[in-house]
N, CA, C, O and CB atoms as a CASP TS submission, in Angstrom:
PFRMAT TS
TARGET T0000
AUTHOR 0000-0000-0000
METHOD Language model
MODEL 1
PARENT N/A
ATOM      1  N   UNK     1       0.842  -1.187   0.000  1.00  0.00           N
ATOM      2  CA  UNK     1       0.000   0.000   0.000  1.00  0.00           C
ATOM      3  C   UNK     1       0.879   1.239   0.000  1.00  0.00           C
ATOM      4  O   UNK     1       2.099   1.371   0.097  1.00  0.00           O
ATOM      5  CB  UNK     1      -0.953   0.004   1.216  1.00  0.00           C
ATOM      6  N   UNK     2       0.053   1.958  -0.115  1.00  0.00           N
ATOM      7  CA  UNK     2       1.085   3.403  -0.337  1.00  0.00           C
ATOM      8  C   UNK     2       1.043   4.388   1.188  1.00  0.00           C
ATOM      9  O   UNK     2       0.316   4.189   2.161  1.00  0.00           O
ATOM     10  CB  UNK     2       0.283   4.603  -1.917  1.00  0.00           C
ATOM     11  N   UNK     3       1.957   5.356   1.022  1.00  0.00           N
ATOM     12  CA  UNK     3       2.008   5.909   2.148  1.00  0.00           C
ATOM     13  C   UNK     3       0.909   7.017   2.650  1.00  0.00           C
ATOM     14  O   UNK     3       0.838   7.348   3.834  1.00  0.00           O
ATOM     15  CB  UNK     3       3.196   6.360   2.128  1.00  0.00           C
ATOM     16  N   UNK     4       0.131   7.512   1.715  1.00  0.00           N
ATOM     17  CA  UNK     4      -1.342   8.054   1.771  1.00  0.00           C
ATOM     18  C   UNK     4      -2.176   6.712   2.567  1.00  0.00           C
ATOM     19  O   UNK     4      -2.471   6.719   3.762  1.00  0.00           O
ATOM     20  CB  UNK     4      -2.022   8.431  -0.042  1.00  0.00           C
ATOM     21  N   UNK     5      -2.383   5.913   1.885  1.00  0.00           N
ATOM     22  CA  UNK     5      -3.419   4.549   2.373  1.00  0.00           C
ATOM     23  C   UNK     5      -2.994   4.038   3.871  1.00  0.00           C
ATOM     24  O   UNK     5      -3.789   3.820   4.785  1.00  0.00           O
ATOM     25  CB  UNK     5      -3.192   3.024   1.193  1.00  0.00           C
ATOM     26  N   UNK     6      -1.918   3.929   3.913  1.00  0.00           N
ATOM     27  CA  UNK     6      -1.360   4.125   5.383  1.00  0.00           C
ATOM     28  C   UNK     6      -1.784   5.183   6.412  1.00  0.00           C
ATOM     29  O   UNK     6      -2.497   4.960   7.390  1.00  0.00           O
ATOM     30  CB  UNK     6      -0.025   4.360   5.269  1.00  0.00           C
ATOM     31  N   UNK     7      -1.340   6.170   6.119  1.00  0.00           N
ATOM     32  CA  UNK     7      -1.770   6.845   6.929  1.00  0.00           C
ATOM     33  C   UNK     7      -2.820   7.575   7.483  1.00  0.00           C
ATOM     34  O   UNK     7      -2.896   8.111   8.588  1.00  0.00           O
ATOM     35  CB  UNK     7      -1.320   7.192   6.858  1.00  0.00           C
ATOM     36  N   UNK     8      -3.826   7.508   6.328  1.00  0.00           N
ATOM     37  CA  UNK     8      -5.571   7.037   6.355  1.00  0.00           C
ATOM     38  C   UNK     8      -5.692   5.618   7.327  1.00  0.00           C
ATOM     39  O   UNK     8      -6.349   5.931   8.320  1.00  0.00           O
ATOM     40  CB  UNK     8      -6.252   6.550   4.435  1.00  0.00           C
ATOM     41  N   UNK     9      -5.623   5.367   7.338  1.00  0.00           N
ATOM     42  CA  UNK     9      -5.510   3.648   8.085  1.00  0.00           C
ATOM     43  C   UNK     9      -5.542   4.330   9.459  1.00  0.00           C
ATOM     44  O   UNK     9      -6.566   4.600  10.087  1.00  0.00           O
ATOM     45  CB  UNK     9      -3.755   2.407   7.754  1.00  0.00           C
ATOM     46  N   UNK    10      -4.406   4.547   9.801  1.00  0.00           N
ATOM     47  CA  UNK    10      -3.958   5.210  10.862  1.00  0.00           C
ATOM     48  C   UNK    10      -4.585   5.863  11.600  1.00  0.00           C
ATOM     49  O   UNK    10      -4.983   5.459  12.693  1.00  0.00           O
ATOM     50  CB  UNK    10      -3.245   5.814  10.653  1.00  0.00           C
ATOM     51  N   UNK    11      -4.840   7.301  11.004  1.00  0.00           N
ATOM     52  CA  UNK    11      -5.953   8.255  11.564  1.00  0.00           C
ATOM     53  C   UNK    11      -6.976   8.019  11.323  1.00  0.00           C
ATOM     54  O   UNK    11      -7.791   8.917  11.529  1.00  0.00           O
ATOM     55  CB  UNK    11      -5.976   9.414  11.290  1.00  0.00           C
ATOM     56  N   UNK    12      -7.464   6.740  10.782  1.00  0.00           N
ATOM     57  CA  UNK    12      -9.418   6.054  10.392  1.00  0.00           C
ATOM     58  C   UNK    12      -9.385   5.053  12.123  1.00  0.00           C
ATOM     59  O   UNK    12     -10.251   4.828  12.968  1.00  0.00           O
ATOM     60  CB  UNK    12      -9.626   4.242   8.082  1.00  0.00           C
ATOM     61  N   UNK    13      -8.524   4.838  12.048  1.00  0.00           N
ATOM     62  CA  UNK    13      -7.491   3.484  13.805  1.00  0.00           C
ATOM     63  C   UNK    13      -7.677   4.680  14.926  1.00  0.00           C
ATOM     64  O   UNK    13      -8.188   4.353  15.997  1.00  0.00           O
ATOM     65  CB  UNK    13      -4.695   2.934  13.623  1.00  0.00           C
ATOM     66  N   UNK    14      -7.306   5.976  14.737  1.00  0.00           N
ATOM     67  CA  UNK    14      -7.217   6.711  15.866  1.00  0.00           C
ATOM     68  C   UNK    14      -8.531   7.147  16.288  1.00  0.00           C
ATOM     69  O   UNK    14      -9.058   7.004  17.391  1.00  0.00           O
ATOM     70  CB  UNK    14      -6.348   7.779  15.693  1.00  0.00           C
ATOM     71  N   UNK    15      -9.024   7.753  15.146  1.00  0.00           N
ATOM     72  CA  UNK    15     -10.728   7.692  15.791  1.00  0.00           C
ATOM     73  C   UNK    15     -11.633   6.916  16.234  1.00  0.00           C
ATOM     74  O   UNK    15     -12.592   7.200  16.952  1.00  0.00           O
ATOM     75  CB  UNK    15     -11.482   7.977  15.180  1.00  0.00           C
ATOM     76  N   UNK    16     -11.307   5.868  15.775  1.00  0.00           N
ATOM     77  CA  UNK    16     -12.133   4.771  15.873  1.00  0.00           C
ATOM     78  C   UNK    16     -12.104   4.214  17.342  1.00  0.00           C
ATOM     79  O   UNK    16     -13.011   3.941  18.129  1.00  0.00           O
ATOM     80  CB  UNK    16     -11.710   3.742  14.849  1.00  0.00           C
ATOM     81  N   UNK    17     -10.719   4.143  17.428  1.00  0.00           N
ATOM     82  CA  UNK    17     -10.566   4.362  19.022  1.00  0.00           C
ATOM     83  C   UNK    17     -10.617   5.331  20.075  1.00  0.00           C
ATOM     84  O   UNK    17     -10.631   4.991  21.258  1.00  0.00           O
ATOM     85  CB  UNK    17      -9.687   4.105  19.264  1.00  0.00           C
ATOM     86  N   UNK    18     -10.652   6.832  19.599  1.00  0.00           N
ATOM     87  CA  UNK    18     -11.628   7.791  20.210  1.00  0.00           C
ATOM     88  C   UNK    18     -12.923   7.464  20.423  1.00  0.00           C
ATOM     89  O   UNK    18     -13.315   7.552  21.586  1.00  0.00           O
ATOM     90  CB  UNK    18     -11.717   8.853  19.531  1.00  0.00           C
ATOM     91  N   UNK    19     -13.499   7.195  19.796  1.00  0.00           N
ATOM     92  CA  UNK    19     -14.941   7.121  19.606  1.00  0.00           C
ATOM     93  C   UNK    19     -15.340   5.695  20.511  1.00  0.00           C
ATOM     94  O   UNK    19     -16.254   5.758  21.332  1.00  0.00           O
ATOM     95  CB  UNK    19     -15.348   7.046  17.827  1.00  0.00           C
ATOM     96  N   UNK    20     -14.644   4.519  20.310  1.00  0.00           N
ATOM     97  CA  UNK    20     -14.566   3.875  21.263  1.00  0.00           C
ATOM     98  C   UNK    20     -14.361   4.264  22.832  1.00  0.00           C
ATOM     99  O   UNK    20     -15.271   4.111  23.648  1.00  0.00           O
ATOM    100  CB  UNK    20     -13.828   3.256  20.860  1.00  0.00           C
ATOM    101  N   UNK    21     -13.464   4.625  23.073  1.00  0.00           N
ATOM    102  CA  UNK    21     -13.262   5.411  24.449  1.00  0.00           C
ATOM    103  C   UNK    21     -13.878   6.084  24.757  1.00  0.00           C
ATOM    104  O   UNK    21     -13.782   6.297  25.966  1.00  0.00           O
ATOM    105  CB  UNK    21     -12.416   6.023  24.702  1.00  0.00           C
ATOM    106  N   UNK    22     -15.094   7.040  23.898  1.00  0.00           N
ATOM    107  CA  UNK    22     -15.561   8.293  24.265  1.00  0.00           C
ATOM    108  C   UNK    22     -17.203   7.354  24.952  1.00  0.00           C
ATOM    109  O   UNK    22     -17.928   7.559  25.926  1.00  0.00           O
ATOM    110  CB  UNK    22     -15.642   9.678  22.647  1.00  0.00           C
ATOM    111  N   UNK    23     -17.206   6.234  23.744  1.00  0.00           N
ATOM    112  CA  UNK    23     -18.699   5.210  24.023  1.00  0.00           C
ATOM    113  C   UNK    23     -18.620   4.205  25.129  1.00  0.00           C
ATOM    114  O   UNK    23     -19.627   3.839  25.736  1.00  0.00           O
ATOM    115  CB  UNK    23     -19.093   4.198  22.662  1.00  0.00           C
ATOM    116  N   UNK    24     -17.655   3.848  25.336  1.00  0.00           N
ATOM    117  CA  UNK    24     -17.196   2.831  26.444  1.00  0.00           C
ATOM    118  C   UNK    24     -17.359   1.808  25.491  1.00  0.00           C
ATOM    119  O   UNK    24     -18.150   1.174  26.189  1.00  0.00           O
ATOM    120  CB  UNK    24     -18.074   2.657  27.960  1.00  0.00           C
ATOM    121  N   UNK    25     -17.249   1.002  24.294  1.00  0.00           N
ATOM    122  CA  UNK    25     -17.422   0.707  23.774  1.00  0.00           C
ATOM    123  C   UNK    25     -15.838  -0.204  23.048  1.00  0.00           C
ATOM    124  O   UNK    25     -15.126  -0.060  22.055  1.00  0.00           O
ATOM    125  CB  UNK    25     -18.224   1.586  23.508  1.00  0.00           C
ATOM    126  N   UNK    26     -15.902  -1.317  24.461  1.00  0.00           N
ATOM    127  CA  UNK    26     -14.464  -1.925  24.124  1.00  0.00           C
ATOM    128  C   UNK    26     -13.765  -2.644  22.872  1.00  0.00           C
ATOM    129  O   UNK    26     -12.571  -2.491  22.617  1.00  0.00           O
ATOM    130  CB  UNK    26     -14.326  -2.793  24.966  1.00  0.00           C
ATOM    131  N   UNK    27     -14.853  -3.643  21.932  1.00  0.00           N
ATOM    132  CA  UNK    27     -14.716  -3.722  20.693  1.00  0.00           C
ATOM    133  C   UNK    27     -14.291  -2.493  19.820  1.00  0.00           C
ATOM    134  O   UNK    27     -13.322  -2.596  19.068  1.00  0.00           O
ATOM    135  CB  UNK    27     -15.796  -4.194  20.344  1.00  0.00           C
ATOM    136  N   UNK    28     -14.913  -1.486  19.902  1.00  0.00           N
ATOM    137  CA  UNK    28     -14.147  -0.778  18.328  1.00  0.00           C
ATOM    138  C   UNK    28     -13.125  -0.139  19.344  1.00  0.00           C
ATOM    139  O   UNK    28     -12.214   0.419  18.733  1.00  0.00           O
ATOM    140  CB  UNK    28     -15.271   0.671  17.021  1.00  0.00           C
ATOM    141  N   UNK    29     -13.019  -0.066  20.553  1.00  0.00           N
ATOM    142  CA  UNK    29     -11.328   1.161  20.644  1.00  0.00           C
ATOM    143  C   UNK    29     -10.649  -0.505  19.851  1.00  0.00           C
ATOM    144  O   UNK    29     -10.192  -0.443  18.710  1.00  0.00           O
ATOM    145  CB  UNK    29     -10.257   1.941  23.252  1.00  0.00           C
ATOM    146  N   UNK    30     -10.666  -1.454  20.379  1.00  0.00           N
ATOM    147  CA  UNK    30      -9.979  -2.418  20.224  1.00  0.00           C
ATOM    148  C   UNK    30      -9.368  -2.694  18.405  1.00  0.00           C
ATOM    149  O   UNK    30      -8.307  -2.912  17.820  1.00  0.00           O
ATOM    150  CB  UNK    30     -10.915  -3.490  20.886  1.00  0.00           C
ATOM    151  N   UNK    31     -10.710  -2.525  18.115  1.00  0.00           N
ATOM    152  CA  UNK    31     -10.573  -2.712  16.372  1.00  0.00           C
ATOM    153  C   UNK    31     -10.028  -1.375  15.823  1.00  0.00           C
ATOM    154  O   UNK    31      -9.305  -1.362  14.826  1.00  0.00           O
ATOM    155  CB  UNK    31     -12.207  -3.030  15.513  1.00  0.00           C
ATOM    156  N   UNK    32     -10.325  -0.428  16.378  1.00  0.00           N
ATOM    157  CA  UNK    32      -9.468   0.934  15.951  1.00  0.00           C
ATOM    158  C   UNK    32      -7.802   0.705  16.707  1.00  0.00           C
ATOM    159  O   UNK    32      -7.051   1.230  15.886  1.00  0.00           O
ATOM    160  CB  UNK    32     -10.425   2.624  16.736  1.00  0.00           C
ATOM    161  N   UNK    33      -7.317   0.402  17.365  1.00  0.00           N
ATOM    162  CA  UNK    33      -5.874   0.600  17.954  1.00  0.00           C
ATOM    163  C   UNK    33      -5.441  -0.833  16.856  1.00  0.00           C
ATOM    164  O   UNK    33      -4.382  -0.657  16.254  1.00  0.00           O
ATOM    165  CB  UNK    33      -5.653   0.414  20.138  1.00  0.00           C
ATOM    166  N   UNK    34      -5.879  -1.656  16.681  1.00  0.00           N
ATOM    167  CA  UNK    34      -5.349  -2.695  15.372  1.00  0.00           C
ATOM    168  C   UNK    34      -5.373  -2.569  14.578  1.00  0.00           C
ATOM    169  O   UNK    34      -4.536  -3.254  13.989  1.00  0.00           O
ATOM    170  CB  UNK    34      -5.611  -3.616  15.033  1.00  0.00           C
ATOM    171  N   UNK    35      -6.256  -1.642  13.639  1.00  0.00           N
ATOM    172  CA  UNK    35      -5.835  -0.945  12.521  1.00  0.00           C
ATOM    173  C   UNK    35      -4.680   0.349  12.810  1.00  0.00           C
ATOM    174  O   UNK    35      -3.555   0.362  12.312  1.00  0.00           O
ATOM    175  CB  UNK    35      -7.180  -0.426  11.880  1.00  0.00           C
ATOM    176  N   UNK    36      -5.051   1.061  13.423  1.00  0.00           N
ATOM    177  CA  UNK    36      -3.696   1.826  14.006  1.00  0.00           C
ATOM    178  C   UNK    36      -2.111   1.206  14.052  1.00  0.00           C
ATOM    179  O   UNK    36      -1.176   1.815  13.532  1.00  0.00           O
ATOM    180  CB  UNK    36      -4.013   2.093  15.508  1.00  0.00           C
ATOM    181  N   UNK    37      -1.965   0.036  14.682  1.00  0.00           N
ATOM    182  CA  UNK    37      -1.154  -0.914  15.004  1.00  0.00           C
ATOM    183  C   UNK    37      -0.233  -1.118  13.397  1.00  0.00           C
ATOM    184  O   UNK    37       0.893  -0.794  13.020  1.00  0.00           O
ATOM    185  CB  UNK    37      -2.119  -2.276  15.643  1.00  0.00           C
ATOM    186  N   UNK    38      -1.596  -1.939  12.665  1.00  0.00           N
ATOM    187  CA  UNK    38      -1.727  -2.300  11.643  1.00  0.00           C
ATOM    188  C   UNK    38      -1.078  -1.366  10.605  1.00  0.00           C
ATOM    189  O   UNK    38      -0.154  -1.812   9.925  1.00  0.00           O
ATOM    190  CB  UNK    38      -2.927  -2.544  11.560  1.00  0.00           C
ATOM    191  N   UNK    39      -1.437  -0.290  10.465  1.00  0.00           N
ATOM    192  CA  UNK    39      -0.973   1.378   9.610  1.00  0.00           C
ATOM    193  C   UNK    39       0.324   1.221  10.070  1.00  0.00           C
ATOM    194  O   UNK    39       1.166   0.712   9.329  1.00  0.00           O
ATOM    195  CB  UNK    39      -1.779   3.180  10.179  1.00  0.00           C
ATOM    196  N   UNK    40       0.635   1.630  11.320  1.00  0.00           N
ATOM    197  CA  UNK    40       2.079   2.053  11.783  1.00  0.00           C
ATOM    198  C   UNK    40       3.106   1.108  11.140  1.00  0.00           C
ATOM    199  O   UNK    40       4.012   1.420  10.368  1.00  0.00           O
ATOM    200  CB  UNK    40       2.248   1.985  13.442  1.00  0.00           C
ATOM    201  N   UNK    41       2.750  -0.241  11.660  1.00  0.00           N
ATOM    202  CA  UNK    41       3.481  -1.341  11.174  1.00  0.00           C
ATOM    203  C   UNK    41       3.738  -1.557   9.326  1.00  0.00           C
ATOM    204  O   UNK    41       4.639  -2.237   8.835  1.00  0.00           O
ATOM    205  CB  UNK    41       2.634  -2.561  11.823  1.00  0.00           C
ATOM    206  N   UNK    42       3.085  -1.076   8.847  1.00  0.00           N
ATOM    207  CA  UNK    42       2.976  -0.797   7.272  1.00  0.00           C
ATOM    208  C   UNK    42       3.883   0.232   6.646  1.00  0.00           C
ATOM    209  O   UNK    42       4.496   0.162   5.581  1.00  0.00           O
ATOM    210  CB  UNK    42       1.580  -0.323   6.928  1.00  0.00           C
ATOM    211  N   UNK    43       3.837   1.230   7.561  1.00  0.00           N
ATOM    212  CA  UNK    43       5.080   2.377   7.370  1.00  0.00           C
ATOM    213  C   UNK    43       6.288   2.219   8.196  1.00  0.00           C
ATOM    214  O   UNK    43       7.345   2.823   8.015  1.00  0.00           O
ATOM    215  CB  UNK    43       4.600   3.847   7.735  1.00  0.00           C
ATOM    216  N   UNK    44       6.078   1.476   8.991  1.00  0.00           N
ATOM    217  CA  UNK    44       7.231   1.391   9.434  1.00  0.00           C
ATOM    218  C   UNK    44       8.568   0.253   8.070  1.00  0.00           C
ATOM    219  O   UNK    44       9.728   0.419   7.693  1.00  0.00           O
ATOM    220  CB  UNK    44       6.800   0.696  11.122  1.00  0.00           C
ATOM    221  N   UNK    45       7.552  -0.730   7.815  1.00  0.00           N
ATOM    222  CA  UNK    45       7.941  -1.557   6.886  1.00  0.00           C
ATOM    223  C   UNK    45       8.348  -0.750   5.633  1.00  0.00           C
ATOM    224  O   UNK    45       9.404  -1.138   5.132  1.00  0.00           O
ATOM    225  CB  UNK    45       6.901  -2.527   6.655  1.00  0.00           C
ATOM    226  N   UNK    46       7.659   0.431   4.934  1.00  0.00           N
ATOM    227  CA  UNK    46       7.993   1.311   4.164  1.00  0.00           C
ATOM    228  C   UNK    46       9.189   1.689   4.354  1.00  0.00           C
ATOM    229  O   UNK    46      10.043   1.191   3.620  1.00  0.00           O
ATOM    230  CB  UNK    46       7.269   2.180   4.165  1.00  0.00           C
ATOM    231  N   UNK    47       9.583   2.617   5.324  1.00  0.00           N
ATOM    232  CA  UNK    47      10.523   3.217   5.708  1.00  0.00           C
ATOM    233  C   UNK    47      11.724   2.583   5.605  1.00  0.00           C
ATOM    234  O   UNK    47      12.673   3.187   5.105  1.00  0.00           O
ATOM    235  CB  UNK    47      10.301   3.576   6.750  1.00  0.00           C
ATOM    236  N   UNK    48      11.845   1.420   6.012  1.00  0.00           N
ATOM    237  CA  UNK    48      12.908   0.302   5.480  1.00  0.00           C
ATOM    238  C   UNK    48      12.956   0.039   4.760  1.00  0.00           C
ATOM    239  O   UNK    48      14.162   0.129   4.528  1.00  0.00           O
ATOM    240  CB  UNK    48      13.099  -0.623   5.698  1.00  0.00           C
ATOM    241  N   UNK    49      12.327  -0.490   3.589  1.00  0.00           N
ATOM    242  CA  UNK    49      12.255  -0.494   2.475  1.00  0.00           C
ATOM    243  C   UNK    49      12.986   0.700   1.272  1.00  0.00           C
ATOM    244  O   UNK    49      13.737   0.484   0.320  1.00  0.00           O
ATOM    245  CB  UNK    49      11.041  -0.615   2.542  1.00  0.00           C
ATOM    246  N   UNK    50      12.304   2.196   1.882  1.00  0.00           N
ATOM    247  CA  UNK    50      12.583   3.271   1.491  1.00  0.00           C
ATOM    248  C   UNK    50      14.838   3.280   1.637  1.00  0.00           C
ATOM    249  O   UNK    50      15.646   3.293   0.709  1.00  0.00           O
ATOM    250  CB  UNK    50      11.429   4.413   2.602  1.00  0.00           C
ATOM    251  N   UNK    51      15.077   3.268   3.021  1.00  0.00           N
ATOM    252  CA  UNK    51      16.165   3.766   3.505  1.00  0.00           C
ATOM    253  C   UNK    51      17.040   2.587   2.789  1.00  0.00           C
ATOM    254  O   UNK    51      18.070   3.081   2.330  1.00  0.00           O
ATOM    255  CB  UNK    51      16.186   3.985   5.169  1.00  0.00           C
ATOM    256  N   UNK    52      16.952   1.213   2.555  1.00  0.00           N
ATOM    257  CA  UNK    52      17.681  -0.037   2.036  1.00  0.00           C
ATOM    258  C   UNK    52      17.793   0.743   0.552  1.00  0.00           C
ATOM    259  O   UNK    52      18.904   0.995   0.087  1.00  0.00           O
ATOM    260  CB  UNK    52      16.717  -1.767   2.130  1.00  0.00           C
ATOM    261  N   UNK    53      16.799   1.036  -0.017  1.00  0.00           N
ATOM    262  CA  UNK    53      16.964   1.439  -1.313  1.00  0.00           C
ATOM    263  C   UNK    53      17.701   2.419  -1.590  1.00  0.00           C
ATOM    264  O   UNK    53      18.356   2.428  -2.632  1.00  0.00           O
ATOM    265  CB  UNK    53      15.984   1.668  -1.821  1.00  0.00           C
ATOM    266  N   UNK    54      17.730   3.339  -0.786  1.00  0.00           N
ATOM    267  CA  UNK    54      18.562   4.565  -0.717  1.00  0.00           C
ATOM    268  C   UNK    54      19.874   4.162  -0.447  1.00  0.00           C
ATOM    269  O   UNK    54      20.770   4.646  -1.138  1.00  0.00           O
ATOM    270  CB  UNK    54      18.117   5.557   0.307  1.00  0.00           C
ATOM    271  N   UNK    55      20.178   3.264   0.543  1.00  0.00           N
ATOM    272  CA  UNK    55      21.419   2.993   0.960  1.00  0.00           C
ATOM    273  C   UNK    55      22.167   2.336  -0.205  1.00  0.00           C
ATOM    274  O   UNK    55      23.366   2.563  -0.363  1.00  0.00           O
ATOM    275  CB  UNK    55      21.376   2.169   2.183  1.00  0.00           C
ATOM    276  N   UNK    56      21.521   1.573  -0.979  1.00  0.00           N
ATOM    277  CA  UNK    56      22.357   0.428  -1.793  1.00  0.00           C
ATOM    278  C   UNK    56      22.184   1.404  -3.363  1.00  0.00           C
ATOM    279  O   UNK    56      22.842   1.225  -4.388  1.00  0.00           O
ATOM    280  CB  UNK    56      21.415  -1.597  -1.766  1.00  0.00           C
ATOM    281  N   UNK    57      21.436   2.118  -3.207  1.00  0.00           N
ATOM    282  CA  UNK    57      21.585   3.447  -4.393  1.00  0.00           C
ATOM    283  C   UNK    57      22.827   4.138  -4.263  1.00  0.00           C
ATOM    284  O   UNK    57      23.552   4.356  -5.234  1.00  0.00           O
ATOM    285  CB  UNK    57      20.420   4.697  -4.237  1.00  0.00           C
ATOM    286  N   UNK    58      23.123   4.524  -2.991  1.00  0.00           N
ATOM    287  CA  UNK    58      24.565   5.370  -2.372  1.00  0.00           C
ATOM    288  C   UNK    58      25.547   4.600  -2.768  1.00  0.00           C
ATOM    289  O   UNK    58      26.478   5.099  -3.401  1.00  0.00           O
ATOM    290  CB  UNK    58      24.770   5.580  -0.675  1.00  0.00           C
ATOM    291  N   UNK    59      25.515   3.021  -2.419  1.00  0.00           N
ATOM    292  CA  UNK    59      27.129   2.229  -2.569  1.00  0.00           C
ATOM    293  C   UNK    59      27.065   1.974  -3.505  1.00  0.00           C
ATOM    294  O   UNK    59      27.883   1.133  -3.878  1.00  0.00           O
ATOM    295  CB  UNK    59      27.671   1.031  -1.880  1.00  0.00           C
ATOM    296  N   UNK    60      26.154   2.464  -4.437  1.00  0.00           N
ATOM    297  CA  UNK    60      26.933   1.466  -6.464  1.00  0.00           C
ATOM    298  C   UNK    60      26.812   3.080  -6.866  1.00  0.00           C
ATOM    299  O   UNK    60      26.572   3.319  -8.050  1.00  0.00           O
ATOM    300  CB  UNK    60      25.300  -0.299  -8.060  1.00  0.00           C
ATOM    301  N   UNK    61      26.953   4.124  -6.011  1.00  0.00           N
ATOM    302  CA  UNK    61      27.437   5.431  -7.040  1.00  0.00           C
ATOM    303  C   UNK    61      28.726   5.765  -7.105  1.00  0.00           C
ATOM    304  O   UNK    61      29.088   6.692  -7.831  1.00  0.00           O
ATOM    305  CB  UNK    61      26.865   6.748  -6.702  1.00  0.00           C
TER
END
């Protein structure tokens, strides 16, 4: 996924778990902080991805 779709994910995860917390409503904080989880973990995987590519771009210049 891309880093837009991610981070929609993310902040769709953060409300969801607002709104959970705000309802007492332990299923969706739950299902919102795992998509949250879920997002982070997706960019985080990006980011490595991103920096490996960059790095091995640097050593064959």
């Amino acid at each position: 996924m891309g880093e837009l779709s991610d981070k929609a994910q993310e902040i769709a995860g953060r409300a969801q778990e607002a709104v959970g917390d705000a309802t007492g409503n332990d299923d969706m904080r739950a299902d919102g902080a795992a998509n949250r989880v879920e997002a982070e973990a997706k960019q985080t995987v990006d980011d490595v991805k991103t920096k490996s590519t960059t790095s091995r771009t640097k050593s064959t210049t």
